[in-house]
N, C-alpha and C positions, 0 to 999 in steps of 0.2 A: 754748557757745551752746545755745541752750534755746528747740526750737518750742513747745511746749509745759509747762506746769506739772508739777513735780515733784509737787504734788498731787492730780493730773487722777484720776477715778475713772467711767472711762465704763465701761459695763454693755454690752464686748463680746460677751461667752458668752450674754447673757439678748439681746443681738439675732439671736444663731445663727440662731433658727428662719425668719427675715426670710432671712438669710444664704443659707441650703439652699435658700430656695426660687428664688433669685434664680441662685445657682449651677446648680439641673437644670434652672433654663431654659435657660439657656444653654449648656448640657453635652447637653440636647438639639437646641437647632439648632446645634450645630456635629458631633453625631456623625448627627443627620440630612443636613446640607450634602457630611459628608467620605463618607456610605452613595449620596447620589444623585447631585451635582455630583460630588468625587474632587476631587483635587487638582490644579493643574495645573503639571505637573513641567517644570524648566526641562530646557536640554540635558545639562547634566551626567547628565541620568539619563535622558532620551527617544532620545539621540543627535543627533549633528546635523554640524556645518562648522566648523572654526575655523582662521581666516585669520589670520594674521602679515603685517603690513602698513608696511613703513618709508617716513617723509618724511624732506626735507633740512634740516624745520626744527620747531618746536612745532607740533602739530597739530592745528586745533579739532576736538573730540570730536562736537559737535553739528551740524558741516559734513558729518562723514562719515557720521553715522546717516542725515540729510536726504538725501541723494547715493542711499545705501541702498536709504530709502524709496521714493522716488521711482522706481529702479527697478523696485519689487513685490517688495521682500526684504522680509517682516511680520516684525517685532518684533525686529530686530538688535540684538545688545547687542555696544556698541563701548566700552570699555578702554584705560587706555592700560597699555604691559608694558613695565617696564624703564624706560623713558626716556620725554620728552614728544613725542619725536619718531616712536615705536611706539606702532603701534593693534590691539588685538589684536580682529577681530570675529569672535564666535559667530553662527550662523544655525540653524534647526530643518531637522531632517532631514531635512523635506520639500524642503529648499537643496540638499541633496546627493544628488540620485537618482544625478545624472550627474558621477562624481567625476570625471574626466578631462577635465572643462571649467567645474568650479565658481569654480577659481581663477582664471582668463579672466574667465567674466560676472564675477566682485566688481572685478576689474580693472576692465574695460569700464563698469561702474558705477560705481566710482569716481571718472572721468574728469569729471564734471561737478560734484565736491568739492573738497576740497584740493589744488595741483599736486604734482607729484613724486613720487607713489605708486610702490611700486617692493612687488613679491610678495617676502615673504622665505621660507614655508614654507604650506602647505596642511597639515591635519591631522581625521583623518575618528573619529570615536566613534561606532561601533553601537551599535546598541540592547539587543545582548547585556550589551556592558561599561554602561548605564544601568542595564538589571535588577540587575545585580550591586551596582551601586551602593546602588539603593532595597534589596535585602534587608541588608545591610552597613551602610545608616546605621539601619535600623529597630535590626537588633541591638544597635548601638552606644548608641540609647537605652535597650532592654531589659535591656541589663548594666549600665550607668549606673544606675539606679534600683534594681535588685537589689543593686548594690555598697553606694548609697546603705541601702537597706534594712537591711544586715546590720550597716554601719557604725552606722545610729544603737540599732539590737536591744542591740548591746555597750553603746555608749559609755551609753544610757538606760533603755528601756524596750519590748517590742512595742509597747505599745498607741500609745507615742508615734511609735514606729516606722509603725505603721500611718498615723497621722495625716500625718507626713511626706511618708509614700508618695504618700497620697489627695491630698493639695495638689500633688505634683509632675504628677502624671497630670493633676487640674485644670485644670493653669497650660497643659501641654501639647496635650490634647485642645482649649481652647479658642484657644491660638495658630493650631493647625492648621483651627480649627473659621473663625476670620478669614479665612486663606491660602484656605480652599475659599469660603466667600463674596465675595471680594473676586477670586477668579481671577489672583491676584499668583503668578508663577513660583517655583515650591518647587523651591531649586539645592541647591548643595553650602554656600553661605554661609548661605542661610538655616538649613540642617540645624545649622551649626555654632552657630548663634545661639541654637538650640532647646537644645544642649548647654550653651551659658552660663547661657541661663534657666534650668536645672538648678541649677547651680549657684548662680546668685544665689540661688533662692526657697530652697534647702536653710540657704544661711548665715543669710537671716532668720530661717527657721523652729527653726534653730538657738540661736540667740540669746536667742528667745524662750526656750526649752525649757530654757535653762542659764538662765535667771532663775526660772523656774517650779521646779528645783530647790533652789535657794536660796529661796524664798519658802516651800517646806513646811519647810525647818531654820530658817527664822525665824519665821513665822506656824503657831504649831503648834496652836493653837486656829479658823485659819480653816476653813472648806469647801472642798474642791477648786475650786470655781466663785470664790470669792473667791482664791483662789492663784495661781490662772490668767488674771482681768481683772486683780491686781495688776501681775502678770509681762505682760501687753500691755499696758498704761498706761504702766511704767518704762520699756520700751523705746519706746516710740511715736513722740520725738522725735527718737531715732536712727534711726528704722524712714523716719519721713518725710525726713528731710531728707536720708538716704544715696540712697532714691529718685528724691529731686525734684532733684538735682543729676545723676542717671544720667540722669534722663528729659529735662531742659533739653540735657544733651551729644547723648542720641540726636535729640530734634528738629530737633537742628543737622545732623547725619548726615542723617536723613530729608530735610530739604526741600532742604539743600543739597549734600550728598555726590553727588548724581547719582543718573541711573537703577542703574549697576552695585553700588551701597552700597545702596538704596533696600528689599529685598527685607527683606538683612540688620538695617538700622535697623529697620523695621517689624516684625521677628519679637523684635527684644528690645523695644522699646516695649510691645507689646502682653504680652510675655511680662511684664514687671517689674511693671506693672501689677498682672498678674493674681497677680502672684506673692504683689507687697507684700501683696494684699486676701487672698491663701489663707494665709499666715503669722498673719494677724490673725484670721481669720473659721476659715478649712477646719482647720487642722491638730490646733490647741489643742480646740478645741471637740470634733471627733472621740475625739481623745487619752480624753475627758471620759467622752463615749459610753460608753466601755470602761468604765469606772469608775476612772480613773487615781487614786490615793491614795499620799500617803508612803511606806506601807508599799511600794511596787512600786520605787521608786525610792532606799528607805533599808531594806533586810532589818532584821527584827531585833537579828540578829547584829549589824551595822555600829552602829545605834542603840545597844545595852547596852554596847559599847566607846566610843560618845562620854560616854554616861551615867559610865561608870568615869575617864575621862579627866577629867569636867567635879569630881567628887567628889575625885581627888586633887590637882587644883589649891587 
């Protein structure tokens, strides 16, 4: 199946300069938003309450936040853990000054939610073990990217390697760049979402990158710039429709997964987006910048051994 023509010949790389500019705008207010807003971190990483909560029977999710609310606990995130009958609720730390009576008031609040509530464990995260967290998921993206780096230096090129780089930081700066504009809680799932979108934008940009070296062993008379719009053309209808089926599943996550999925759908939504446009627009185009040519990608040596292979056949 075929969104697009195998003929299609659109002049990506000659829209770049539209591209860059439309990217630093947006690469600026999202690292102005994360310099003056910050982020706002959920409890996995500020600290805070987490209550283990068993009923007798299935238990509406939206009853017990309401219950919640209503008592002046702001922003509960209610779960369910294990079973439909367990609810697992998070509160911000500011819920637990008074840890020896937090699980009483969520009780005592409860009482006008669901029947049959019964305490099964209170469990308290300081805000030592959140710092810990935030330097710990930072590095976890900073080795990601370095690993990422070295792997494509081998498998290609620097220069491609750099391009890769630049679109992953891109896709990332401007997810986080959303999260601080929008004041959506940055947890542990969003983090890991940020790790997927890694992933995904690397495999596109990948794909790409493995066509564009087949396009200089076949187009040996092209330009770099004609090598490189070939190789995002050919893949374009893979490029869209592997997207537009992730992005139809996560809208379904988004609007209907609930608050507790809601954080996570939104960080790969906005991430795949950004991802597919920097595989197409940021990576190749950069790649270019550098001066990327055959030769970087096919040494000489390699070439004069296909040349001798091609002669004694």
């Amino acid at each position: 199946m075929r969104l697009i023509k195998s003929n299609t010949k659109i002049d990506f790389i000659g829209k770049g300069r539209y591209a860059v500019i439309v990217s630093a705008l947006v690469l600026l207010v999202s690292c102005v938003s994360l310099g003056v807003g910050k982020l706002s971190f959920g409890i996995d990483f500020t600290g805070g309450v987490v209550v283990h909560v068993q009923y007798p029977q299935e238990v509406n999710l939206n009853k017990v936040r309401g219950a919640l609310s209503a008592a002046g606990y702001k922003q509960p995130t209610v779960q369910h853990f294990g079973s439909a009958e367990t609810a697992l609720i998070r509160l911000p730390a500011s819920a637990g000054k008074k840890a020896a009576t937090v699980g009483d008031k969520v009780m005592d609040a409860l009482k006008s939610g669901p029947p049959g509530a019964k305490l099964q464990s209170v469990e308290f995260v300081g805000p030592q073990v959140g710092n810990e967290l935030v330097n710990k998921g930072a590095l976890a993206l900073l080795y990601t990217v370095i690993a990422i780096l070295i792997y494509v230096i081998f498998r290609f090129h620097w220069k491609l390697a750099t391009g890769a780089v630049a679109a992953l930081v891109h896709d990332i700066v401007i997810t986080l760049g959303v999260f601080s504009l929008t004041h959506m809680d940055f947890d542990l799932t969003v983090l890991a979402a940020l790790l997927a979108v890694l992933g995904y934008s690397l495999n596109d940009t990948i794909v790409v990158y493995d066509r564009i070296r087949e396009n200089f062993r076949r187009m040996r008379k092209a330009t770099p710039k004609e090598v490189a719009n070939a190789a995002i053309n050919q893949t374009l209808s893979r490029t869209l429709m592997t997207s537009g089926t992730t992005i139809m599943t996560l809208l379904a996550l988004f609007f209907l997964g609930g608050p507790v999925i809601h954080g996570f759908a939104a960080a790969l939504l906005v991430g795949i987006v950004t991802g597919t446009y920097s595989s197409i627009f940021v990576a190749s185009a950069l790649a270019l910048y550098f001066k990327l040519s055959a030769q970087d990608l096919f040494p000489p040596k390699e070439e004069d051994a296909e040349k001798a292979a091609r002669v004694t056949r």
